[in-house]
N, C-alpha and C positions, 0 to 999 in steps of 0.2 A: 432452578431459574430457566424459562423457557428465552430462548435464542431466536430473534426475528432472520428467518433465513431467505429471506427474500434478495433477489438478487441486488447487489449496490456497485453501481460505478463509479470507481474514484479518480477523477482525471488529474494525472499526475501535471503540475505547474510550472513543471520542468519544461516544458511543451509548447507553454503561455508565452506572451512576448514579455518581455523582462523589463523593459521601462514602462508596463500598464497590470502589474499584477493586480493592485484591487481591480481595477474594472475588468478583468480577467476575471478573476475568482467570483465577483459578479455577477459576471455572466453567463458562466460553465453552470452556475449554481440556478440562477433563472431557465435554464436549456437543460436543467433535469439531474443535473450532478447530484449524485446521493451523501458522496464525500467529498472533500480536496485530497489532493494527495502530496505531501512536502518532500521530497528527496533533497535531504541531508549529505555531502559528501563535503570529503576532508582532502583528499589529492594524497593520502596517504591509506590506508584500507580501500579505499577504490582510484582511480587515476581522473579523478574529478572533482574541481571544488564550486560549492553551492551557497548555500544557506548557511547561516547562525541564527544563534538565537535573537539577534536583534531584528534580524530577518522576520522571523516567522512571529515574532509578537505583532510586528506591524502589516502582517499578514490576518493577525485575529481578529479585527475589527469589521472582516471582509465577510469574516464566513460565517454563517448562520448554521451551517447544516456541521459536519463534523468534520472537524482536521485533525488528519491521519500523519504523523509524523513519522518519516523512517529514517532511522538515524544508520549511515553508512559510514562510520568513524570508528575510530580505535586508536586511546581507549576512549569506550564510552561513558561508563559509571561517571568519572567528573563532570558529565556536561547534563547528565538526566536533568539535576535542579533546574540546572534554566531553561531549558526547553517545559520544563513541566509548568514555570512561571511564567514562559513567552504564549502559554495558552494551547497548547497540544490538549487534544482528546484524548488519543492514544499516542503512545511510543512504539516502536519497535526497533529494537537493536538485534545487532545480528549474533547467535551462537557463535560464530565464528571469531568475535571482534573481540574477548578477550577469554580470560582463563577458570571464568568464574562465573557464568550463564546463571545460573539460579542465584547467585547475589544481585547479578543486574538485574531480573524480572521482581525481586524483594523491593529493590530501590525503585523501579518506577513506581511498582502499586504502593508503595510509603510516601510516593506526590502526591495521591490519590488521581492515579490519571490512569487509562485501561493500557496493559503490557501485550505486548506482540514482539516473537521472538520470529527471525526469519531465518530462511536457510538457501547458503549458496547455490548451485547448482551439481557443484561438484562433493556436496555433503550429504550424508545420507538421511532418510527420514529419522535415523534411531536416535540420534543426536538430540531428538526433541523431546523423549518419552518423556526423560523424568522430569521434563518442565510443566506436562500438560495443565498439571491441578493446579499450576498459579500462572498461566496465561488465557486472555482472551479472545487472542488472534494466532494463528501462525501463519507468516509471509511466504510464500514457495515461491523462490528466483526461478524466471522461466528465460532469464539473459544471464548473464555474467553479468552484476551490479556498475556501477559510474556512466554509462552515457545512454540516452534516449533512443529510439526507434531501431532497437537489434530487432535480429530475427528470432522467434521464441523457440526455443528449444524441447524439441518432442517427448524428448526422453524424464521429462518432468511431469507430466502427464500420469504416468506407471507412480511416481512419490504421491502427485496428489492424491491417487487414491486407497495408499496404504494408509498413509496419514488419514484418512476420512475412517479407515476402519481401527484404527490407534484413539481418535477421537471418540469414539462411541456417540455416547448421548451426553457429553462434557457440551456446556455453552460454550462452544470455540469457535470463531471466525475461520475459513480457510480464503483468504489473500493471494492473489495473483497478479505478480508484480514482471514484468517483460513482455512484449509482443504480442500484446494480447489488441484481434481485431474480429472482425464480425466472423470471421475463420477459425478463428483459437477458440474464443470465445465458449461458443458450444465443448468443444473438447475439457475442460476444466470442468466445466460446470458439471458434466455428466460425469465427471471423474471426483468432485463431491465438493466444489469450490462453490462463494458465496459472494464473495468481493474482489472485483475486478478491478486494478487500474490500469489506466489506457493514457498515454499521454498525446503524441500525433496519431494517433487514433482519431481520439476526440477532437485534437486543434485542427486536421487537417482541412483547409477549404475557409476556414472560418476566421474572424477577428472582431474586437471590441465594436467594429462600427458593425459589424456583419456578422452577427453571433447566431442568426438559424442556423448554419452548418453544424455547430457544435450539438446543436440538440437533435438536430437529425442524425449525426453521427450515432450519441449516447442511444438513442429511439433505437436505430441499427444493433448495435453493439446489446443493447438488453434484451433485443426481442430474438435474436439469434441464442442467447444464452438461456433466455426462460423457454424459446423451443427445445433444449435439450434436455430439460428438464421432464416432457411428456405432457 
C-alpha cells in the first residue's frame, strides 16, 4: 500500500473557541486544514479534562476532511466503541495508558477506524516496535500531554528519527503532536514526520468572523515544513 506523505496539518480544536466549534472546524478547514485534530483528556492520565464522545459526534457533522482523534485517558479499551461510533477516522491511544498496547491497537482496527499508537516524551521509541505491523500512525509527544501551547521539546527530534528508520517502508504516519510552529516545523519533518498538529499555532490572530489568519498561519507552517524537505 502506497502511503500519501505529503505534508498534513492538523490544527488541534483545543485551540478553537469552545462556544463556536463547528464554525471553527469550518473554517480551519476552509483556510487549508488537511485534518482536525480532537484532544481527548480525562483529568486523570493527563491533568486535563476535554471531550467525550458526545462531544466529538457533534463535532462530525463539521468536518469534511479527516478527524484525528487522540485519546489521552486511562483506561482506554472501554471507551474505543464510542468514539469509533461518535465518528473518529482514526484513534490514537497512548502506549503508556494501559497494560496491553497491542490489544488496544486490535480493538480500534476491529471499529474499523485507522489506529495510532502515541508515545510520551519520556518513553522511548522501543516501546512501539512490536506494534508497527498493526498501526497506521505513530503520535511523537513533542510536550508533556493535557494542556495547549508548551514549548516543544528538542529532544524528541533524535525519537523521530529513529522511529522513521524503525518504520521502514511500512504505510505509517509519523505525527507531531506539541509545539509545533513555523520553527519546529522544519525540524520534524527533516527528522522524517508527515503530520503536524498545531493548535495556537494556527488559531493565533484569527477567529470565526476573521479566519484569514488561520490560513495564513497553516500557508506558514507547511511551507516551512515542505522547505525542509529539499
Amino acid at each position: 500500500m502506497t502511503l500519501d506523505r505529503s505534508i498534513k496539518i492538523a490544527p488541534s480544536i483545543l485551540s478553537a473557541d469552545f462556544a463556536n466549534f463547528g464554525a471553527e472546524i469550518r473554517a480551519i478547514e476552509a483556510q487549508g486544514a488537511d485534518w482536525v485534530h480532537v484532544d481527548v483528556m480525562d483529568g486523570h492520565f493527563v491533568p486535563n479534562l476535554t471531550f467525550g464522545p458526545p462531544a466529538v459526534a457533534a463535532f462530525r457533522p463539521h468536518v469534511t476532511t479527516v478527524m484525528d482523534v487522540h485519546l489521552m485517558i486511562a483506561p482506554v479499551d472501554p471507551y474505543i466503541a464510542a468514539f469509533a461510533e461518535a465518528g473518529a477516522d482514526i484513534i490514537t491511544a497512548h502506549v503508556e495508558a494501559g497494560p496491553h498496547a497491542h490489544r488496544t491497537m486490535q480493538a480500534i482496527r476491529a471499529h474499523g477506524v485507522k489506529a495510532g499508537v502515541a508515545l510520551n516524551p519520556g518513553t522511548p521509541v522501543e516501546a512501539v516496535d512490536y506494534l508497527l505491523d498493526m498501526v497506521d500512525m505513530v503520535c511523537v509527544m513533542t510536550v508533556n500531554p493535557g494542556f495547549g501551547g508548551q514549548k516543544f521539546i528538542h529532544s524528541q527530534i533524535e525519537k523521530v528519527r529513529r522511529l522513521r528508520a524503525m518504520i521502514g517502508d511500512r504505510p505509517i504516519h509519523i505525527e507531531i503532536d506539541g509545539g509545533v510552529t513555523v520553527d519546529t516545523a522544519p525540524l520534524v519533518v527533516a527528522a522524517g514526520a508527515d503530520v503536524l498538529v498545531a493548535g495556537s499555532a494556527v488559531f493565533k490572530g484569527g477567529s470565526v468572523d476573521n479566519p484569514m489568519p488561520y490560513g495564513d498561519n497553516i500557508r506558514a507552517i507547511r511551507s516551512a515544513a515542505e522547505a525542509a524537505r529539499g
